[in-house]
C-alpha positions in Angstrom: 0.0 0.0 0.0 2.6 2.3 1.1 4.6 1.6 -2.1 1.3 2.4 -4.2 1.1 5.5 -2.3 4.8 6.4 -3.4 4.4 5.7 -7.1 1.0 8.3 -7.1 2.6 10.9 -5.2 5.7 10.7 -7.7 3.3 10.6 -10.5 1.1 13.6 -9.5 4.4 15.6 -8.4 5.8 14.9 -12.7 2.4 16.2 -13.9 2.4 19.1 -11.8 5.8 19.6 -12.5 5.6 19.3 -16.1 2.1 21.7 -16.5 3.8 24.2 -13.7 6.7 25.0 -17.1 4.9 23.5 -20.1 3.5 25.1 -23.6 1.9 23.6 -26.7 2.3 24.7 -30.6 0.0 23.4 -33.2 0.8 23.6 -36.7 -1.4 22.5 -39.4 -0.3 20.8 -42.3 -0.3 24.0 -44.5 -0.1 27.6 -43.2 0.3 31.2 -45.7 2.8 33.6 -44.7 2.6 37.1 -44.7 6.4 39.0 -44.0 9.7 38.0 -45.5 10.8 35.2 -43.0 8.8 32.3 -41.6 8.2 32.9 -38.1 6.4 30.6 -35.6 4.1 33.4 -34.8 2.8 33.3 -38.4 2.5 29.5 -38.9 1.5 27.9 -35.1 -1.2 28.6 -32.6 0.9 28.9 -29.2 -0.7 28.1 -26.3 1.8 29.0 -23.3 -0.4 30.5 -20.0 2.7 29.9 -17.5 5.1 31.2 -19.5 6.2 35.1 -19.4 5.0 37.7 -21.8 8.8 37.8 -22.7 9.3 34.0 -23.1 6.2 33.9 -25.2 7.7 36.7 -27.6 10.6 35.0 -28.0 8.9 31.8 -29.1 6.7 33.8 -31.5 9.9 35.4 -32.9 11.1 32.1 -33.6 12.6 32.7 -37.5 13.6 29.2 -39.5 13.9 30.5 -42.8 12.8 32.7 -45.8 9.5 33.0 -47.5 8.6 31.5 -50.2 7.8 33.6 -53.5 4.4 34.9 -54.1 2.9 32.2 -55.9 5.2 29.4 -54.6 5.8 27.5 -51.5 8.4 25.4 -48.8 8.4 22.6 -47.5 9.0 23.4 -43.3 10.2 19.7 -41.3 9.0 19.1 -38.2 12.7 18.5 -37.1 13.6 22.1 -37.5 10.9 23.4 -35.8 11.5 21.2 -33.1 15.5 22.1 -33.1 14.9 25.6 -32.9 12.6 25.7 -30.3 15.4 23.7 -28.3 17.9 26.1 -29.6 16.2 28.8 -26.9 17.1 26.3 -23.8 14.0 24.1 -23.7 13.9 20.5 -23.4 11.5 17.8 -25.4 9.4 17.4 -22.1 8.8 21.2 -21.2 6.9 21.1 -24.4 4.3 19.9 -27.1 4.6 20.1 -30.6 1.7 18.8 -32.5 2.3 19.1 -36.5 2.6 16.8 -39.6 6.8 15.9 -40.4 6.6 18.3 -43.3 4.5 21.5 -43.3 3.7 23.4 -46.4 4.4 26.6 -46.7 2.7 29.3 -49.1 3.1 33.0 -48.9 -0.1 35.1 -48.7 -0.4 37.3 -52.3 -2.3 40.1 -53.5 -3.2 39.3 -57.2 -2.8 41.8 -60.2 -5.3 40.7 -62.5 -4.7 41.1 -66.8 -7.8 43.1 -66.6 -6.0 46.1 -64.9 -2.4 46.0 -66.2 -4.5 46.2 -69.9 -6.2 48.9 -68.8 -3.2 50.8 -67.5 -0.9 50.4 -70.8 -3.9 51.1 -72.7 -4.4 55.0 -71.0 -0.5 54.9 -71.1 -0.8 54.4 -75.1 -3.2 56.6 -75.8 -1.7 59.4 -73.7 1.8 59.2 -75.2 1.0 58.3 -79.0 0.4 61.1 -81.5 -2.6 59.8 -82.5 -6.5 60.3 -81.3 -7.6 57.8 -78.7 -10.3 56.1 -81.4 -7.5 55.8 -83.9 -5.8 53.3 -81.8 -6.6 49.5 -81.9 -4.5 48.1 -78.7 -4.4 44.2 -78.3 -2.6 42.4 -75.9 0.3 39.7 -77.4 1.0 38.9 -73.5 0.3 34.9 -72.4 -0.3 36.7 -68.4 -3.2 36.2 -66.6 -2.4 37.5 -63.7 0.3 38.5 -61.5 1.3 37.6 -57.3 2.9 39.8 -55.7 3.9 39.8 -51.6 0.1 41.0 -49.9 -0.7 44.5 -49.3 -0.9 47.8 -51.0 0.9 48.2 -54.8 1.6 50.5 -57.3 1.3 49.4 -60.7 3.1 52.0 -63.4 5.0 52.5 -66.5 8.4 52.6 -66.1 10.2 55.7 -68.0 11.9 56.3 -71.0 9.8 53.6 -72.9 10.5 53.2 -76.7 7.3 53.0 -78.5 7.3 51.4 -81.7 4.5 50.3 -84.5 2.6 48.0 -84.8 4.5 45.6 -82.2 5.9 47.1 -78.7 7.0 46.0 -75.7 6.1 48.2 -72.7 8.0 47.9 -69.4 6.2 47.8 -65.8 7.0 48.0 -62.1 5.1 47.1 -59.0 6.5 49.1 -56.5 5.0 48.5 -52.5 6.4 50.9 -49.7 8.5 52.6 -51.1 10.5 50.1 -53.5 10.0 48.2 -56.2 9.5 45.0 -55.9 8.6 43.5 -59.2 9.3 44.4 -63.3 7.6 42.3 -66.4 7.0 43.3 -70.0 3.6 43.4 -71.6 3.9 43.2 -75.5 0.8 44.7 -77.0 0.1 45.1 -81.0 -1.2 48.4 -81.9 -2.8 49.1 -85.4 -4.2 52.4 -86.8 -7.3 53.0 -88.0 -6.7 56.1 -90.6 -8.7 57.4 -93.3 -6.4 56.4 -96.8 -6.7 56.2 -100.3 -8.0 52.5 -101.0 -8.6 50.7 -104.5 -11.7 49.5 -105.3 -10.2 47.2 -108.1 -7.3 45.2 -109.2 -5.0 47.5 -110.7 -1.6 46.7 -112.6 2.2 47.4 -112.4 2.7 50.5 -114.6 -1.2 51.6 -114.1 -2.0 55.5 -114.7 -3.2 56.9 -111.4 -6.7 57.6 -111.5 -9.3 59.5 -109.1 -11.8 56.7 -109.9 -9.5 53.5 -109.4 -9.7 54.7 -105.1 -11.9 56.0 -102.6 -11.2 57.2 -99.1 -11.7 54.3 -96.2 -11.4 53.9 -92.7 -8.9 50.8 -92.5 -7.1 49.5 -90.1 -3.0 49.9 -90.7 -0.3 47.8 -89.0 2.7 49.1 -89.2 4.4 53.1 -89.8 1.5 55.3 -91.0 4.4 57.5 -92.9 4.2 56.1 -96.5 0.2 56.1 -96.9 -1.5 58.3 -98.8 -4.5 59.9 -97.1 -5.9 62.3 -99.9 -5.2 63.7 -103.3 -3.4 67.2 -102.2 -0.3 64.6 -102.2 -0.3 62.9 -105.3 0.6 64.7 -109.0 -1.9 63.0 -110.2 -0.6 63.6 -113.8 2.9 62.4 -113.8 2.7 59.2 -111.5 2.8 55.6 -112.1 2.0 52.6 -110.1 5.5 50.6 -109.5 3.6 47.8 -108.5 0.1 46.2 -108.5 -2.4 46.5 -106.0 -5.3 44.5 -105.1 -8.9 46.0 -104.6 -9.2 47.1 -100.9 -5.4 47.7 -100.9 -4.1 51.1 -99.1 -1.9 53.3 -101.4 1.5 54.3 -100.1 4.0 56.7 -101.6 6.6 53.6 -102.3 3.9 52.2 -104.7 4.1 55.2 -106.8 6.7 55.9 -109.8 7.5 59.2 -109.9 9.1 60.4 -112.8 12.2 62.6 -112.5 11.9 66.0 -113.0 15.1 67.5 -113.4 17.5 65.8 -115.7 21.8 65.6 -116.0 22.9 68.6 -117.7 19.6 70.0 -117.4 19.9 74.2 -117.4 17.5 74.9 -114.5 17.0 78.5 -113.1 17.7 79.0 -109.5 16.1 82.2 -106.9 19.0 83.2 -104.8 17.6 86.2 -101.8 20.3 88.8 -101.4 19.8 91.2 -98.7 15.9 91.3 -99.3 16.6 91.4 -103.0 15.4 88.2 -105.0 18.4 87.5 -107.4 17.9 85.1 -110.5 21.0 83.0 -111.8 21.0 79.6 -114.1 23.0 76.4 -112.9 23.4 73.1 -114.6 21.9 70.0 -112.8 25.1 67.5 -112.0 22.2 64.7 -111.7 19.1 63.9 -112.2 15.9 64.4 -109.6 12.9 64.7 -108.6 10.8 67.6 -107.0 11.2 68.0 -103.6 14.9 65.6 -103.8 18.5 67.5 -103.0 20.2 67.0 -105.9 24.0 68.9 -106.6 24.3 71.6 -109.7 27.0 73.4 -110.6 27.3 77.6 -111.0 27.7 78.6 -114.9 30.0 81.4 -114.4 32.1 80.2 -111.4 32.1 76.2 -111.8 31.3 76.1 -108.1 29.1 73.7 -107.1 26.7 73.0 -104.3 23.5 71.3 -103.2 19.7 72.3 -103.9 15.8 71.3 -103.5 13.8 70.6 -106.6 10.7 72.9 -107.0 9.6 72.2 -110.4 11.2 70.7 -113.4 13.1 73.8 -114.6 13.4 75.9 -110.9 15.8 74.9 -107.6 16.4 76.6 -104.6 19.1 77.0 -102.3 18.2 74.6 -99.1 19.0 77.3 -96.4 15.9 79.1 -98.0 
């Protein structure tokens, strides 16, 4: 009896003993993470009521290693856990760990959705372009769907100093939360133009006469630089001009499909306006090549055999460039 009575007094005394300094932490089998480091407080539920405000700090400070990436996850043993809680002086016994061997790990995310990062390169487009906003046809070429990024507040913009380029570009962004940024991607868009130009309305062939009737003016949609097409008659000589090439019906006209016929020829006595201290002075020079209007072409001085460089106005006038 008195040997019974030893054993339960012994027993009773170890429980006591062992509640009087113990704690618990339970870890589920996966737990999201908020700040840059996996800490105990994030992942466990502590339940410590003897142990100090300070002690139970400590334990919640508990680091074991970095977060995963937004989007991605770690695997966290239970061996580690256990090691580092030891690591602060405490024994197997003064404690009780309940968790799986291997904890995932996922970081908590906010989520930047295709929707808005569309929306923000188009306004960015249609604010730096020099077209109107309804001439622009913006489509995404991106494979995105959405972008993580660590939780909390964001800014998404367009970086500076962008190169914008037609039809296909390739606009740079940056997330930037607190103060810093924390993320860059690319977003390749395709931007066509839709621009009132001269369009055939039939087949026409290589050598064609240019004629009012063989186009009308569309709205089409244009890929590519805008600068070669044709958008009304004030800049075509409808007279002298040639197709170079054919065009199909429904075909835009640009100024590389047109053969223009040289105006000025080699040897060619053409008259050339000089202005001399308000005074408009009249002298004859002989063309050293051949031209058209509006090309810089080199012709020599009669009198002086000095030559230099001039526009083409018309077929028998220059003028000096500086003019």
């Amino acid at each position: 009896m008195k040997k019974l009575i030893i054993i339960l007094t012994v027993l009773i005394f170890g429980i006591a003993t062992f509640n009087a300094a113990a704690f618990e932490i339970n870890i589920k089998e996966e737990v999201k993470v908020r700040a840059l480091e996996i800490t105990l407080d994030e992942i466990a539920e502590i339940k410590a009521p003897e142990l100090s405000a300070a002690a139970v700090e400590e334990l919640r400070n508990l680091s074991f290693k970095d977060s995963p990436n937004p989007g991605y996850q770690k695997r966290l043993s239970r061996v580690l856990v256990d090691l580092t809680i030891q690591n602060l002086g405490y024994k197997k016994d003064q404690y009780k760990l309940q968790m799986p061997g291997t904890v995932i790990v996922r970081r908590k995310s906010s989520v930047i959705t295709e929707a808005e990062i569309a929306a923000l390169v188009e306004d960015y487009l249609k604010s730096n372009l020099d077209f109107e906003a309804e001439q622009l046809i913006i489509k995404s070429r991106s494979s995105l769907s959405q972008v993580e990024i660590p939780a909390g507040d964001y800014e998404l913009k367009v970086a500076e100093n962008q190169n914008l380029s037609l039809p296909n570009t390739n606009l740079k962004l940056e997330v930037w939360q607190n103060g810093e940024q924390v993320r860059s991607l690319f977003y390749p868009v395709k931007i066509n133009l839709l621009l009132e130009v001269l369009t055939a309305n039939k087949d026409l062939n290589i050598n064609s006469k240019i004629k009012r009737s063989d186009f009308e003016i569309k709205n089409q949609s244009i890929s590519g630089d805008p600068e070669e097409l044709i958008k009304d008659w004030s800049e075509v000589d409808i007279n002298n001009v040639k197709l170079s090439r054919s065009i199909k019906k429904g075909e835009v006209l640009k100024s590389s499909y047109l053969k223009v016929p040289y105006a000025v020829k080699w040897g060619q006595k053409l008259n050339l306006q000089v202005k001399v201290n308000n005074i408009h002075v009249s002298t004859f020079v002989e063309a050293k090549e051949r031209g058209k209007i509006g090309e810089i072409i080199t012709v020599e001085n009669l009198n002086s055999g000095y030559q230099f460089q001039v526009e083409v106005v018309s077929p028998t006038e220059v003028k000096m460039i500086s003019d």
